[in-house]
N, C-alpha and C positions, 0 to 999 in steps of 0.2 A: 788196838793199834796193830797196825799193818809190819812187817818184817821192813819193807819201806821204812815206814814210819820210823820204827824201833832204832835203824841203821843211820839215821838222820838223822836223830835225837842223840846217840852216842858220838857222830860226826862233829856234829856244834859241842856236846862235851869236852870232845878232845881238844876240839881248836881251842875254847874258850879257856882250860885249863893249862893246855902246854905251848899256845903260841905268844912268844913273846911281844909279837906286836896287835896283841887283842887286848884292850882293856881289858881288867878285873869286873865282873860283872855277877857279884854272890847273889842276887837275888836270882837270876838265870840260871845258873847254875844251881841253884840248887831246885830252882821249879825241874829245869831236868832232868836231873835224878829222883825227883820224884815222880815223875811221868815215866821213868824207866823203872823204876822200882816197885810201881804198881804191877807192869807185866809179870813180874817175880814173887807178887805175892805179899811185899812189904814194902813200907813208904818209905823214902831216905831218913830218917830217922831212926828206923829199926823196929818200927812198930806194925802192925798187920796192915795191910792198904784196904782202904774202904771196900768193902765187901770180902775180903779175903776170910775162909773159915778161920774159927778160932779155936783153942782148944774145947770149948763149951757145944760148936755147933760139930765136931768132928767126931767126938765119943768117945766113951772112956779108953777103946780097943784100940784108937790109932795110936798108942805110942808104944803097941807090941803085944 
């Protein structure tokens, strides 16, 4: 995803969450926070986003 992209996808976040005259609309929302939170690493949920290493693929040494 493009910095574009990224910025547009937080754009529609904002509206959809803080405009009071946007419908409620949770399944959107939450697709987009998962399309943001894959850039980051983790899905909206809190869990590793598909592909993202795991403790198992990264080695015993990343945690110091």
């Amino acid at each position: 995803m493009t910095d574009t992209e990224y910025n547009r996808k937080l754009d529609e976040l904002d509206r959809l969450l803080n405009d009071p005259a946007v419908p409620m609309q949770p399944s959107r929302i939450w697709a987009l926070m998962d399309e943001i939170a894959d850039r980051g690493g983790m899905s909206a949920m809190g869990e590793p986003a598909r592909g993202a290493p795991t403790v198992a693929t990264r080695g015993a040494g990343w945690f110091g």
